[in-house]
C-alpha positions, 0 to 999 in steps of 0.5 A: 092865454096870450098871444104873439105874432111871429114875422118871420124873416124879413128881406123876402120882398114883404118888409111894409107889409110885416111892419103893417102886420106887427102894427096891427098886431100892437093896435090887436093888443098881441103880447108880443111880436117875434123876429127870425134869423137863419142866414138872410136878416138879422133879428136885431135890426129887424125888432129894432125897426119894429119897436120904432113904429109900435107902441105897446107890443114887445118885440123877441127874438125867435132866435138869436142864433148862438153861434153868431154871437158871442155872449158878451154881444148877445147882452149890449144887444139886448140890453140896447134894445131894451133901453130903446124899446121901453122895456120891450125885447124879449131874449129868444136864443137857440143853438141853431143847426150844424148846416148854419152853424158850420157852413155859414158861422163857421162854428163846430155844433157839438155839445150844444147843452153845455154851450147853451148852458154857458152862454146864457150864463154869461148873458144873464151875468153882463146884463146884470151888470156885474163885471164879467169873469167866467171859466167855463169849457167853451168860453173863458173871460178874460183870456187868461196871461193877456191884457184884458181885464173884467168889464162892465155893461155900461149900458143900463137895461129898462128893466132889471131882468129881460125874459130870456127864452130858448128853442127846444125841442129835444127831451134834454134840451127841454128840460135844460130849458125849464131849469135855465131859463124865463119860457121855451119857444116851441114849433110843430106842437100839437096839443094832443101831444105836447104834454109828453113831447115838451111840457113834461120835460119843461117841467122836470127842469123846473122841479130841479131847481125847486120850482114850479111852471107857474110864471114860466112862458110856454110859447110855441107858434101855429101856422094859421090860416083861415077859411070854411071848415070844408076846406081844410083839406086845402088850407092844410095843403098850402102847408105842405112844403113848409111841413116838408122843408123842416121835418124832411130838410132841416139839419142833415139825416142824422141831425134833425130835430124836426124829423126826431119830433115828428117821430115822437108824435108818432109818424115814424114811417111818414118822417122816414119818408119824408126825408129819404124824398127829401133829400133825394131832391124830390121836394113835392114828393116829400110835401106830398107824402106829409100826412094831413093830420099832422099838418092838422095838429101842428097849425091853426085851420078853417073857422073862427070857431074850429080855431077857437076850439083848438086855441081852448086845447093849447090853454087846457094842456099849458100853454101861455103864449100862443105864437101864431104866423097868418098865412096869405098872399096879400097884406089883406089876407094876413090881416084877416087872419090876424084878427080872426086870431084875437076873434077866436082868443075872445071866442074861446073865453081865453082873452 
């Protein structure tokens, strides 16, 4: 099993020290180093910034957002970042949410398998370079009875094939992923759940196309923060709003998905409440009402060796890419967690 980082999103007064951490994390020997989007920075520029100043370590996107872009973007994009990392970027695409979709891009979040399933189709066809015609139910290229005509990427990638990643977390878009694309990024997964919750439909995705999991990248991120194994409790508190935001916040009552998987792990009553406080504004209420197990299985807490057996349960059930976001207030902090990450990898027998 690997591991990756993810920065986050960039612009929140913490930009040296990102590129500190994603240096470290090339020097660690980290597989890969994930950006963000939402509606603030942009993840190309981010990684571009990062590539620059690293050596080894691949930069991804966690996510391009799909409504931004159109897909013939997405490939000059990737391709461009490719070329000029050195065979680095890993494509990470997600549909978003309707909140950011509609409000910041403009763009109706409605069927967003068919999209999805479209747009990568068209990405994977320009970046192969081939000339580029598509008919399809969201996008048509060229325009029909105009003047464009198919073209070409005149920009050559590194490598022939850029990994191409999605987020998912519903059954269905779980199992398109399996079926359509290089890996999944995942988020809020516990391994005492994620067999049934994302594994077994990535793999049914697989077996529709005659394939198996082997050589496909399941990689999902943990929160993780480090300390003594009695102070769990207060670690996973520190996470309490972050928890509260997604599964209370995120999309709107009858579009989250968070708050879906949250159910599928088998809260049900907290997640209702969760966002009902949510919602009604009262956010420290809804954080508070965040069950402690929860917060328990969905990052990564107290000591090199408790973090360790955690990181051994994640390999056990399939996971290949172990994603993790060090938590702390000062560059030192995050450090320290960082390398207490690759500690517990080598711990673990994982390394």
């Amino acid at each position: 099993m690997q591991l990756g980082i993810n920065l986050g999103y960039w612009g929140a007064g913490m930009d040296a020290d990102n590129l500190a951490v994603a240096q470290e994390a090339d020097r660690l020997g980290y597989a890969v180093c994930w950006a963000a989007e939402a509606y603030g920075s942009d993840a190309a520029t981010v990684l571009s910034w990062v590539a620059a100043q690293t050596e080894r370590i691949d930069v991804g996107s966690a996510i391009f957002q799909i409504p931004a872009r159109q897909p013939a973007m997405t490939a000059m994009t990737a391709a461009t970042l490719d070329s000029l990392s050195g065979g680095r970027f890993r494509l990470g695409l997600g549909v978003s949410g309707p909140q950011v979709s509609e409000g910041w891009y403009g763009v109706t979040f409605d069927k967003p398998l068919s999209r999805t399933r479209e747009y990568v189709e068209i990405v994977r066809k320009a970046m192969s370079r081939e000339r580029l015609s598509y008919d399809g139910e969201h996008w048509t290229l060229p325009l029909p009875g105009g003047p464009g005509k198919p073209l070409k990427l005149t920009v050559h990638p590194q490598r022939e094939h850029i990994p191409l990643y999605i987020a998912a977390i519903g059954p269905k878009n779980l199992e398109q992923t399996g079926e359509i694309a290089d890996g999944a990024l995942l988020i809020f997964p516990s391994a005492d759940h994620l067999e049934e919750t994302a594994i077994t439909h990535l793999r049914a995705g697989r077996e529709k196309t005659g394939r198996s999991l082997d050589g496909f990248d399941i990689c999902p991120t943990l929160p993780l923060a480090v300390g003594d194994d009695k102070d769990v409790t207060a670690l996973a508190d520190t996470f309490r709003p972050y928890t509260a935001l997604y599964v209370g916040g995120m999309g709107s009552r009858k579009q989250n998905f968070y708050n879906r998987l949250a159910q599928r792990m088998g809260y049900e009553q907290a997640a209702a409440e969760i966002q009902d406080k949510y919602l009604a504004g009262d956010k420290q209420g809804a954080a508070a009402a965040v069950p402690h197990e929860l917060i328990d299985q969905t990052t990564l807490l107290g000591s090199v060796d408790r973090i360790a057996d955690r990181m051994k349960a994640y390999a056990a059930v399939g996971v290949t890419t172990l994603t993790l976001a060090p938590a702390g207030f000062t560059l030192e902090e995050r450090i320290t967690a960082l390398r207490a990450g690759t500690e517990a990898l080598e711990r673990a027998g994982l390394a």
